[in-house]
GUSEZA-101465 format. One line per field, with one value per residue (C-alpha): residue number from 1; residue in one letter; x, y, z. Coordinates in steps of 0.1 Angstrom, whole numbers. Layout:
BEGIN
num: (NUM | ...)
residuo: (a | ...)
X: (X | ...)
Y: (Y | ...)
Z: (Z | ...)
This chain:
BEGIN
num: (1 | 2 | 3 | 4 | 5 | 6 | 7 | 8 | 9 | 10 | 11 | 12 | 13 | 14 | 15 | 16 | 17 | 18 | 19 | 20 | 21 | 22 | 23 | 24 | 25 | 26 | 27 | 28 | 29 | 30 | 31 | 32 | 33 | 34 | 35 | 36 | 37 | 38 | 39 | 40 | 41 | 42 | 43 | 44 | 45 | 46 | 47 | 48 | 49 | 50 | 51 | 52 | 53 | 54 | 55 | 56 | 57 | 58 | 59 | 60 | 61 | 62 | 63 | 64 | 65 | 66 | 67 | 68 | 69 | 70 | 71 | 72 | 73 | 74 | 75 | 76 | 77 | 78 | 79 | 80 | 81 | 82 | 83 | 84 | 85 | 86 | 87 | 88 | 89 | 90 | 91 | 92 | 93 | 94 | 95 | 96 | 97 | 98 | 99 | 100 | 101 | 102 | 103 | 104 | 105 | 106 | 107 | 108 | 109 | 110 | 111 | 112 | 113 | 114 | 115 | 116 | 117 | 118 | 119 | 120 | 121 | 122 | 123 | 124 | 125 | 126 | 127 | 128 | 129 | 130 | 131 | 132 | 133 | 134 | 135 | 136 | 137 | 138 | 139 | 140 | 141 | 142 | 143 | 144 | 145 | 146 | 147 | 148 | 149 | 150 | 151 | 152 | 153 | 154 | 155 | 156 | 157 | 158 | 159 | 160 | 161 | 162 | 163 | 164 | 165 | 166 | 167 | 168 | 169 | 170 | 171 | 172 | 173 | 174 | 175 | 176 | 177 | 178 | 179 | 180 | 181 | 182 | 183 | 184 | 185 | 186 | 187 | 188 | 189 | 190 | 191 | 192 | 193 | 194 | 195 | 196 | 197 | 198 | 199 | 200 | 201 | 202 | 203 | 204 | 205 | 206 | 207 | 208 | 209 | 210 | 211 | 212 | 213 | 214 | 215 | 216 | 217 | 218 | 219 | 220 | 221 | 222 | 223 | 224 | 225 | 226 | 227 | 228 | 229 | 230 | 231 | 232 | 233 | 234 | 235 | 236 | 237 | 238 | 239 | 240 | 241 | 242 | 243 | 244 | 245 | 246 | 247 | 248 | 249 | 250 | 251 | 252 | 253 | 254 | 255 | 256 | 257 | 258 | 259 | 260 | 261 | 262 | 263 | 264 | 265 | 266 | 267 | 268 | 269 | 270 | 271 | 272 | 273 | 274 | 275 | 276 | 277 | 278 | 279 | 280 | 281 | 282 | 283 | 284 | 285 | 286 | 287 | 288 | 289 | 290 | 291 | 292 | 293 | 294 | 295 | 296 | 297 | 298 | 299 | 300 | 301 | 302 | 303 | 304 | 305 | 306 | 307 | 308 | 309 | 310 | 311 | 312 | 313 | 314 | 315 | 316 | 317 | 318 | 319 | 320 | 321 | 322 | 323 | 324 | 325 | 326 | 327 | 328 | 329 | 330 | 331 | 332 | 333 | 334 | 335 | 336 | 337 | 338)
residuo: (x | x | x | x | x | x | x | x | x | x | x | x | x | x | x | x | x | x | x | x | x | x | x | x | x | x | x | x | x | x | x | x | x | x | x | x | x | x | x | x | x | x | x | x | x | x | x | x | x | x | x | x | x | x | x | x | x | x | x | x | x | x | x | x | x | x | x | x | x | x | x | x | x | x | x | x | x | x | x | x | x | x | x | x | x | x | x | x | x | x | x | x | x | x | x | x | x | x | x | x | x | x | x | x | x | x | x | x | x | x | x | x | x | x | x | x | x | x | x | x | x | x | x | x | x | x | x | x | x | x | x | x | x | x | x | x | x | x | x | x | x | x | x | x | x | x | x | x | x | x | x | x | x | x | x | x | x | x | x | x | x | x | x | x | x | x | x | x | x | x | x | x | x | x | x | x | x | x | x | x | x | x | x | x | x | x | x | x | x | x | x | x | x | x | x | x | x | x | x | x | x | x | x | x | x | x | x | x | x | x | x | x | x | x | x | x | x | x | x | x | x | x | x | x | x | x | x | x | x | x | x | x | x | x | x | x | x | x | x | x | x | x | x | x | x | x | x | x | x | x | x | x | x | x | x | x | x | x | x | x | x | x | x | x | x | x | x | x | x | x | x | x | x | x | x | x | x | x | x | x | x | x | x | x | x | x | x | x | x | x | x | x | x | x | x | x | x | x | x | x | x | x | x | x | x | x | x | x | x | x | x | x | x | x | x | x | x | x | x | x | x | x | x | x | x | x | x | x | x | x | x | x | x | x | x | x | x | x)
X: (1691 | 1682 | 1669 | 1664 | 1662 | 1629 | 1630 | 1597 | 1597 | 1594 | 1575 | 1548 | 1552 | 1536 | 1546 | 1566 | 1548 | 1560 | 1551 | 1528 | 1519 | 1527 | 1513 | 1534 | 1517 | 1522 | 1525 | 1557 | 1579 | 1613 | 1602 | 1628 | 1613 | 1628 | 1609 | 1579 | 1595 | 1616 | 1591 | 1591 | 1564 | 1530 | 1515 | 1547 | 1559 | 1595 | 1592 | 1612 | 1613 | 1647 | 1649 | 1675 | 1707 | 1692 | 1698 | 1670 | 1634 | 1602 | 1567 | 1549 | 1516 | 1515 | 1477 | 1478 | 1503 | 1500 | 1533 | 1516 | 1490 | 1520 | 1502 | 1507 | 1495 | 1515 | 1517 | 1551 | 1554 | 1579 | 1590 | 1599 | 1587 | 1592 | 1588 | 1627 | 1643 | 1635 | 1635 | 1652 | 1640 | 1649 | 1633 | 1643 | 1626 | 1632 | 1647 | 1629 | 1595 | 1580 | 1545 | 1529 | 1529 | 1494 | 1512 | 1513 | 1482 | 1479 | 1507 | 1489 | 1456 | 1436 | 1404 | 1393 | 1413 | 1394 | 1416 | 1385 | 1386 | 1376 | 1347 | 1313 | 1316 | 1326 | 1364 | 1389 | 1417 | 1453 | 1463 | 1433 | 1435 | 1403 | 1388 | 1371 | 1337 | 1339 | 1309 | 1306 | 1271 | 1262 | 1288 | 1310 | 1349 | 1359 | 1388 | 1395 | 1414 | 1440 | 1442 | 1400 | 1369 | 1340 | 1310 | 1274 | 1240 | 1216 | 1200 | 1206 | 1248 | 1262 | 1301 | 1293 | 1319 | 1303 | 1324 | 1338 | 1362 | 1361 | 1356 | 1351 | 1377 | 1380 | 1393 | 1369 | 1380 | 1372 | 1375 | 1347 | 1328 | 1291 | 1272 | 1245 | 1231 | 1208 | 1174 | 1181 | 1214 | 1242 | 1258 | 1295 | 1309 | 1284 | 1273 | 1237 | 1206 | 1225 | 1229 | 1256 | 1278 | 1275 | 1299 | 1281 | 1267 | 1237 | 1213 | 1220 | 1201 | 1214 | 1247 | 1274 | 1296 | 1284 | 1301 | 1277 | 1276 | 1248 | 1237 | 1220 | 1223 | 1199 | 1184 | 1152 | 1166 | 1188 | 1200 | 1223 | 1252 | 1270 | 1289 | 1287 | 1311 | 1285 | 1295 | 1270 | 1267 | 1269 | 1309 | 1314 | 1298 | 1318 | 1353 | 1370 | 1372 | 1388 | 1364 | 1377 | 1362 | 1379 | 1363 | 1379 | 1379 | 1343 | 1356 | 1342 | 1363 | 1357 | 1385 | 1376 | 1412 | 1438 | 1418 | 1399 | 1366 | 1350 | 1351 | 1329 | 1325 | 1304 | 1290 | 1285 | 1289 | 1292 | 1268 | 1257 | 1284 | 1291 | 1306 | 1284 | 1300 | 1279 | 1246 | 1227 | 1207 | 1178 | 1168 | 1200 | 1222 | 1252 | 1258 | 1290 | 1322 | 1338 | 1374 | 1400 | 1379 | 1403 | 1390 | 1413 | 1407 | 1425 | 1424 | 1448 | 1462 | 1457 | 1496 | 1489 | 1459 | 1470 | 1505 | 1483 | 1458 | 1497 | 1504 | 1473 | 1457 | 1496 | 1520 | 1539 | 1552 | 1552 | 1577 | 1603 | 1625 | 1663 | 1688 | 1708 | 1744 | 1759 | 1791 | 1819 | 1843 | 1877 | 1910 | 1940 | 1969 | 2006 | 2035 | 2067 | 2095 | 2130)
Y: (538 | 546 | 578 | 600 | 640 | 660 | 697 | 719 | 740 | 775 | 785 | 766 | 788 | 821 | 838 | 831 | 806 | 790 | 755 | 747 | 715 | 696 | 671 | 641 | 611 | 583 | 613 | 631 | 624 | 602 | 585 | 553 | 517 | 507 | 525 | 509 | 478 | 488 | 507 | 480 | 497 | 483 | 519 | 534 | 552 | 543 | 568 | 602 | 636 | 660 | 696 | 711 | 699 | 664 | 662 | 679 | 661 | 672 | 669 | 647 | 627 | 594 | 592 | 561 | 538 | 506 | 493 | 467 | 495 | 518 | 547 | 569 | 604 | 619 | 658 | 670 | 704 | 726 | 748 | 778 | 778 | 807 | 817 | 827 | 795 | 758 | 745 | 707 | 684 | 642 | 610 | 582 | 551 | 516 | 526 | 531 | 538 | 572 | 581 | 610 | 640 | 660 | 694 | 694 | 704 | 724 | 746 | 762 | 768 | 737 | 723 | 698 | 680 | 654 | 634 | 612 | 574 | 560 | 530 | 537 | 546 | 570 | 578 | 597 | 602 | 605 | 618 | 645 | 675 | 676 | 650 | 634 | 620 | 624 | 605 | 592 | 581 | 569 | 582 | 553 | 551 | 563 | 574 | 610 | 642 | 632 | 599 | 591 | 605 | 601 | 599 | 612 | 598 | 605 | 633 | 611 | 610 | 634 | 633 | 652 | 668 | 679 | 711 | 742 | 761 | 789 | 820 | 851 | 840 | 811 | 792 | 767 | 743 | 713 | 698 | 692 | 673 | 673 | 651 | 672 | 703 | 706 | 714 | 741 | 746 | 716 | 718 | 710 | 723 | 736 | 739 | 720 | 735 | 756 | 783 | 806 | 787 | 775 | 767 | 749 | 743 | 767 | 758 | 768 | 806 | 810 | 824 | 793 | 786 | 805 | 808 | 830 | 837 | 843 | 870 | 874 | 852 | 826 | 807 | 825 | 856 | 854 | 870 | 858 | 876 | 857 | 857 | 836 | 832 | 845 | 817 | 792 | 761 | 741 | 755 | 738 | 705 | 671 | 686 | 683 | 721 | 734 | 756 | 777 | 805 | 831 | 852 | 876 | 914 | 916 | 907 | 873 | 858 | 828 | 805 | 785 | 762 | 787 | 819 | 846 | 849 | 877 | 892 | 918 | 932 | 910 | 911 | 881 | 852 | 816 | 808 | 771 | 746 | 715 | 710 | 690 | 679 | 670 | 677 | 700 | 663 | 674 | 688 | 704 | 676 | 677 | 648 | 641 | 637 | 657 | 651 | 668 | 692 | 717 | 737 | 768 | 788 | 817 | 837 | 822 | 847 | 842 | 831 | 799 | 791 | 795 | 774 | 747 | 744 | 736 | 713 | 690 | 694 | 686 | 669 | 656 | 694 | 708 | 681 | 662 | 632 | 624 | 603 | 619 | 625 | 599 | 607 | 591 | 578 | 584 | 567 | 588 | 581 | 584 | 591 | 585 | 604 | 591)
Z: (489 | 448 | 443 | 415 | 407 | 405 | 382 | 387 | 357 | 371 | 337 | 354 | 386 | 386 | 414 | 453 | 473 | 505 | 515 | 484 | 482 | 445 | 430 | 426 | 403 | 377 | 352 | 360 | 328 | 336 | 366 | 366 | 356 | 389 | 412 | 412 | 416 | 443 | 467 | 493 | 519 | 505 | 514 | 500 | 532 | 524 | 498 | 507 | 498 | 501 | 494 | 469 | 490 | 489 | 529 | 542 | 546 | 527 | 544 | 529 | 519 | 506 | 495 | 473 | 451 | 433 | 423 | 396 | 380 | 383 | 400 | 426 | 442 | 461 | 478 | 486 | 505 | 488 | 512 | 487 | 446 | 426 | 392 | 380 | 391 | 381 | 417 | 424 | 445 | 455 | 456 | 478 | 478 | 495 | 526 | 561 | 564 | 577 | 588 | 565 | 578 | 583 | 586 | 547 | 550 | 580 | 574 | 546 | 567 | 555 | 570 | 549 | 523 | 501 | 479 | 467 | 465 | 497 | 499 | 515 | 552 | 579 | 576 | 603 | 578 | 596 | 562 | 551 | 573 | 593 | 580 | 618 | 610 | 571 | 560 | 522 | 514 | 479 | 452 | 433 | 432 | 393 | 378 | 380 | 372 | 401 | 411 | 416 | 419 | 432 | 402 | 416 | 399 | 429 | 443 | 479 | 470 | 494 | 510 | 542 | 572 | 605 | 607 | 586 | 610 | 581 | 605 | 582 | 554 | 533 | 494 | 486 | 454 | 438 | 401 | 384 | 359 | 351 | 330 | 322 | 330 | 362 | 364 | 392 | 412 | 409 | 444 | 443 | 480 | 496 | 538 | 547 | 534 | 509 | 533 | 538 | 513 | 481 | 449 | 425 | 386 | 378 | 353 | 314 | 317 | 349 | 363 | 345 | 375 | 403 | 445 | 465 | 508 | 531 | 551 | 586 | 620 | 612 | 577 | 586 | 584 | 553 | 521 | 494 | 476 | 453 | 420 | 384 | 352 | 330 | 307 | 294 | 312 | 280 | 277 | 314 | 303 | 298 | 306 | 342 | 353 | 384 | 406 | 430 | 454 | 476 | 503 | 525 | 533 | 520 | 486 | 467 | 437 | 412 | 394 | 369 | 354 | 376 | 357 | 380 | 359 | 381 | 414 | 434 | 466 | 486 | 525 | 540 | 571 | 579 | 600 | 596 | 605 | 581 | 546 | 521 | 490 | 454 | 472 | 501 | 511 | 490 | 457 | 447 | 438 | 413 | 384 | 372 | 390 | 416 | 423 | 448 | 474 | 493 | 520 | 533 | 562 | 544 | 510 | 484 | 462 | 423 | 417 | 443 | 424 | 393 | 400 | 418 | 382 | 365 | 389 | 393 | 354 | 338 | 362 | 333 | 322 | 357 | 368 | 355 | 366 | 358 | 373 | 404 | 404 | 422 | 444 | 432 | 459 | 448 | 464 | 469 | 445 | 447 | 423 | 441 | 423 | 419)
């Protein structure tokens, strides 16, 4: 079976994370001419993964390939990543086929995983975590920061998810890129009604990039604490960004490109069930593109973050490929002495 040698440059690793997923796409330097040719599987499930003593399996997720547009997006889970040692991995492609594996995801605590790129309709994703019942209602297929995107013109576009399962804890992220500046609150991941959650775009006097919780046991009887950039929404404008938000332990902290911007002490509960993406269903609706939504039932720490920005926004310096070292199979010789 051909197969070829994967380096993670552990310069682009900022700290020790166990099962992170990476990023594998068309943009990883070295991948061999060959491979897209010889990926026999049309969904490329006879692609393989092996850790560093290229005999033991990876979890993986093949979201998408195509062979003749020489693309591909891939999520490997790297069981151990550090930042001292480059860490090697293998590839293995046009043998048997295996099914992808969901616990990429849920290993690591996710709810809902949103690669983008899916048609109209109502999707029960085998290979999103969570995913039952996600319903995408208006936005257009484009390309986008990894792999596609969905692009959002109308206040009606809405990608909505009947359940959060986020408890008191949660890392909310997407990448984002708006058009233009909204007339009030651009809503990238938010739950229905904008209440308790809500990671979005606020207009150009307002609060930049902002994450903010509710309060109280009802949307009647609710508060709001939240948290912005500070930076002028003009300076987030016509660039993909990666938007993150943490809560946990009362404490609220905001990511914007694998950089905490701010963070503050915040009280707070999730109340309402659901998960809207790029819009509430009413007048807070987001324009641009949203690309990449991952939601976490836990708190991940600043290095994961920051290692998963290196990952996604430049595949091509994170990872490298090279050809293996093939085993040589030698034949015994023998001198006979007279």
């Amino acid at each position: 079976m051909p197969s070829f040698k994967l380096t993670i440059d552990h310069t682009k690793v900022t700290g020790t994370l166990t099962n992170f997923p990476v990023l594998f796409s068309e943009n990883v330097t070295g991948i061999p001419s060959q491979f897209w040719s010889g990926v026999i599987d049309p969904d490329g499930l006879d692609i393989r993964f092996y850790d560093t003593d290229n005999a033991t399996e990876l979890k993986r997720e093949i979201f998408s390939i195509n062979k003749i547009a020489k693309t591909i997006e891939a999520w490997i889970q790297i069981p151990s990543l550090n930042s001292s040692v480059d860490k090697i991995i293998y590839c293995r492609y046009g043998g048997s086929v295996v099914a992808n594996s969901e616990s990429v995801w849920t290993d690591i605590g996710a709810s809902l995983i949103v690669h983008m790129g899916k048609t109209q309709g109502i999707y029960d994703e085998n290979n999103s975590a969570g995913s039952t019942g996600l319903t995408v209602t208006g936005p257009s297929v484009v390309p986008g920061k990894v792999g596609k995107a969905y692009q959002f013109v109308n206040d009606s576009d809405i990608i909505a998810w009947p359940d959060t399962g986020h408890a008191g804890t949660f890392t909310v992220c997407a990448w984002a890129y708006a058009t233009f500046a909204p007339s009030t609150y651009g809503l990238l991941v938010t739950t229905p009604n904008r209440n308790p959650l809500f990671l979005g775009i606020t207009p150009a006097d307002d609060y930049g990039i902002y994450g903010a919780i509710g309060w109280g046991n009802s949307r009647e009887n609710s508060g709001w604490s939240g948290i912005g950039s500070g930076n002028s929404f003009v300076s987030q404008q016509n660039f993909w960004k990666r938007v993150v938000v943490t809560y946990g332990s009362s404490m609220m902290r905001l990511y914007i490109d694998g950089s905490q911007v701010v963070f503050n002490s915040i009280s707070g509960m999730l109340y309402e069930p659901g998960i809207h993406i790029g819009s509430n269903g009413g007048a807070y609706s987001f324009k641009g593109m949203i690309d990449e939504v991952n939601c976490y039932t836990d708190v991940k720490t600043a290095q994961w973050i920051s290692t998963e920005f290196n990952n996604q926004n430049d595949s091509a310096s994170f990872m490298t490929a090279s050809p293996a070292a093939e085993k040589l199979n030698c034949m015994p010789m023998f001198l006979a002495l007279r």
